[in-house]
C-alpha positions as CSV (number, residue, x, y, z in Angstrom):
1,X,-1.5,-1.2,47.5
2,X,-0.3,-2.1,43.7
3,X,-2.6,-0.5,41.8
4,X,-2.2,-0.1,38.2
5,X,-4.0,0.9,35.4
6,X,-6.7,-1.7,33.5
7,X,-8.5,-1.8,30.6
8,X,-11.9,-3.4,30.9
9,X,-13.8,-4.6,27.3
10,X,-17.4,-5.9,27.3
11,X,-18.8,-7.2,24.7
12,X,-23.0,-7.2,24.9
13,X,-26.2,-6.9,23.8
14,X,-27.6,-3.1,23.5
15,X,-29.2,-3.6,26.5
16,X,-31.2,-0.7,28.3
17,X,-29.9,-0.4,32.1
18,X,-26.6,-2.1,31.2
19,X,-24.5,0.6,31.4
20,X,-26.0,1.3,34.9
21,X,-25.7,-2.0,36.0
22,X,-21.8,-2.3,34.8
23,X,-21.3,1.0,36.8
24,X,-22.7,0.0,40.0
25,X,-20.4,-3.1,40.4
26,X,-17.5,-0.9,39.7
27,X,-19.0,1.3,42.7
28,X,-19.9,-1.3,44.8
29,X,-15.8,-2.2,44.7
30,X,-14.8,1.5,45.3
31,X,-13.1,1.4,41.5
32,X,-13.5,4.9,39.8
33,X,-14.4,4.8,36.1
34,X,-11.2,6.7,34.9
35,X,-12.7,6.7,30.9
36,X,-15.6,4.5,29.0
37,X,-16.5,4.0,25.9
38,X,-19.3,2.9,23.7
39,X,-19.2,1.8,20.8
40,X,-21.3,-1.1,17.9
41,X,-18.2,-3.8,18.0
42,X,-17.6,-4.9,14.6
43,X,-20.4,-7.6,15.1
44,X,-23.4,-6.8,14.4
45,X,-25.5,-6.9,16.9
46,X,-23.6,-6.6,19.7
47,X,-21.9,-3.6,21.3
48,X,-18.3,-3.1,23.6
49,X,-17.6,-0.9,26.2
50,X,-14.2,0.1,26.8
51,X,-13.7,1.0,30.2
52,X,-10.2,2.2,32.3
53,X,-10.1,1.8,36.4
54,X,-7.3,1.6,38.5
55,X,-7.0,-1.5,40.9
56,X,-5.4,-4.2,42.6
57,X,-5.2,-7.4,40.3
58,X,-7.5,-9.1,42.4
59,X,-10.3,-7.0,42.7
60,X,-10.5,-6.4,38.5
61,X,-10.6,-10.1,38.5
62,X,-13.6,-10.0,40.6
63,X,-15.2,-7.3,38.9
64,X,-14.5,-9.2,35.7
65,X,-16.2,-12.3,36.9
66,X,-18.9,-9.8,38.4
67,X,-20.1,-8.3,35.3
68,X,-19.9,-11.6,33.1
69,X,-22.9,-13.1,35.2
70,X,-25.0,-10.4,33.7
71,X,-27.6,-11.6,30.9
72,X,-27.2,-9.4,28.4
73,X,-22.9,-9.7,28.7
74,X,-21.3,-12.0,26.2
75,X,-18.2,-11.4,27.3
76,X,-15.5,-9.3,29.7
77,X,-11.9,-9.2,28.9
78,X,-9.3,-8.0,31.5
79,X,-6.2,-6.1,29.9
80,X,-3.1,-4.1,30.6
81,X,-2.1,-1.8,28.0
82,X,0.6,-4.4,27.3
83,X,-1.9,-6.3,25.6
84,X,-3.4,-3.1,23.7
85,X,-3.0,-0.6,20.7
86,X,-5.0,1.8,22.6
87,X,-5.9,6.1,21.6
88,X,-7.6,8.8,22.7
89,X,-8.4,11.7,20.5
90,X,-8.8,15.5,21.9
91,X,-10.6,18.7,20.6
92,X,-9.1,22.1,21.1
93,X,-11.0,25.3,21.1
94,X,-8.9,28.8,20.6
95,X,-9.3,31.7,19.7
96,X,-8.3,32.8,16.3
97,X,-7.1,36.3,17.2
98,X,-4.6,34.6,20.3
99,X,-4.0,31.8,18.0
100,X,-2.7,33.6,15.0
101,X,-0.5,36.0,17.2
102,X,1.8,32.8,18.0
103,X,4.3,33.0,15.7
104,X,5.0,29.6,16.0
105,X,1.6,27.8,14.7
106,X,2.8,25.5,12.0
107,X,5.8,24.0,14.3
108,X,3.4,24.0,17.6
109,X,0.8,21.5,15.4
110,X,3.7,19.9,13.8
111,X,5.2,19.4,17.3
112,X,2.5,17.7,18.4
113,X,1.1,15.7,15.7
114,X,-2.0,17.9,15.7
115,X,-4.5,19.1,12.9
116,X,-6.8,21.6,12.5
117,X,-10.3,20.9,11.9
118,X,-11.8,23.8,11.8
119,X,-10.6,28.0,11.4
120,X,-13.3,30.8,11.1
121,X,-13.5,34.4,12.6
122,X,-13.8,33.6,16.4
123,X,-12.3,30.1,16.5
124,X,-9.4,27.6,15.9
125,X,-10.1,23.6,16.6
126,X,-7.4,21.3,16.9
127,X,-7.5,17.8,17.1
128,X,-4.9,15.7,18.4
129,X,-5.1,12.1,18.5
130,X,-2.8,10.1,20.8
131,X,-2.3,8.8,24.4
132,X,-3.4,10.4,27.3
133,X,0.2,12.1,28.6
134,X,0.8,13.5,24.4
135,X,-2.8,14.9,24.3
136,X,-2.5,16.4,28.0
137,X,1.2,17.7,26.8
138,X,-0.5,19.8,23.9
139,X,-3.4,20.8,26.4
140,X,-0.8,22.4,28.4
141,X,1.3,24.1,25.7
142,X,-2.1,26.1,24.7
143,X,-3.0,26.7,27.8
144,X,0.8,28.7,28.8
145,X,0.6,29.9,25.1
146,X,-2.7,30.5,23.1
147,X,-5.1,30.2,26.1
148,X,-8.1,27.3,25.6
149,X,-11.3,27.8,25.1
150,X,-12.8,24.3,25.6
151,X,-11.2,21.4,25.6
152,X,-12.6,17.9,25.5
153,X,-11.0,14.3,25.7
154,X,-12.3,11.1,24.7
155,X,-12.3,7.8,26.6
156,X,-9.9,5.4,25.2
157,X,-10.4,3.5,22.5
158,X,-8.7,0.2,22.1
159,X,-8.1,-2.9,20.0
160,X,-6.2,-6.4,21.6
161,X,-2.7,-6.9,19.8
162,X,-4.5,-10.8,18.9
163,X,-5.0,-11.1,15.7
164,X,-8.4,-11.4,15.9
165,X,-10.8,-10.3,18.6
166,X,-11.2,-12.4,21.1
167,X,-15.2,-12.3,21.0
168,X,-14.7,-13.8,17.4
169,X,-13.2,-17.1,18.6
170,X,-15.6,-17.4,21.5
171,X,-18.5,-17.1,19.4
172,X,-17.4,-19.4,16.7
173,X,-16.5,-22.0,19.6
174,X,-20.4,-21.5,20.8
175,X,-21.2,-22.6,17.4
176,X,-19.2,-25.4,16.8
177,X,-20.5,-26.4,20.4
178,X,-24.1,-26.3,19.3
179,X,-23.2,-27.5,16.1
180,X,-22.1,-30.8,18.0
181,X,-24.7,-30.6,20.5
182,X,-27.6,-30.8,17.9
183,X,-26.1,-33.5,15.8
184,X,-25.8,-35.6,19.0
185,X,-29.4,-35.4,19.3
186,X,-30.3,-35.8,16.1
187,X,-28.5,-39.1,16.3
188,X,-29.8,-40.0,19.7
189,X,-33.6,-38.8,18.4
């Protein structure tokens, strides 16, 4: 089996039931949802879901195809994170007591690219903002240093490396298509 990792965008209505819908053909195809995300795209109007699964190429071709027939989908992409600039961003909860007795607090968020969003009495949070192994790697360092309280990740976020998105140039195709369509029967009326 040559499964690899793949990055499934949606662009929809905000339907109600979608989501379930979209989950239940990954389910039906024994794919497991590794991370989603929801999100308004940067159309009004219309939403994308940012989904990661690990499969054969075939079978994300066919729950690609799958999950276009759906009404309320506009449109599913297929991509390997060749194609993306993809992040994920991570909270860390610590204590401030354990956290201050590091002696090494400035270089451990420097190491890591991290920044801290909040320091009172009881608590420390860090976020760190990055790919999944970098935000795992500081997860781990707290965990043999400082000791985590909570700890949460994000799904990934991503944008295509196109210059535009995709959904952009689909939609303004539609419209040229209509565009032609209704002057040919204006002229034919």
């Amino acid at each position: 089996m040559d499964r690899k990792l793949y990055t499934v965008i949606i662009f929809s209505e905000n339907a109600v039931g979608l989501l379930n819908q979209i989950a239940i053909i990954f389910t039906r195809r024994q794919l497991n949802i590794e991370t989603l995300s929801v999100s308004p795209s940067a159309i009004e109007g219309i939403h994308k879901f940012t989904i990661t699964t690990f499969a054969e190429a075939g079978m994300i071709d066919k729950v690609v195809k799958q999950i276009d027939k759906r009404v309320d989908v506009l449109k599913t992409y297929c991509n390997t994170d060749e194609d993306l600039v993809h992040q994920e961003i991570a909270l860390y909860k610590l204590s401030t007591e354990a956290f201050l007795k590091t002696g090494s607090v400035e270089e451990l968020i420097r190491k890591h690219d991290a920044r801290v969003l909040e320091i009172n009495k009881s608590c420390v949070v860090l976020e760190k903002n990055g790919h999944y192994r970098e935000t795992q790697a500081l997860f781990r360092e707290l965990s043999e240093t400082v000791g985590v309280l909570q700890f949460i990740r994000s799904g990934r976020i991503a944008i295509t490396k196109s210059r535009v998105e995709r959904l952009s140039d689909m939609l303004a195709a539609m419209e040229r298509k209509i565009g032609r369509n209704s002057g040919n029967s204006e002229n034919n009326g």
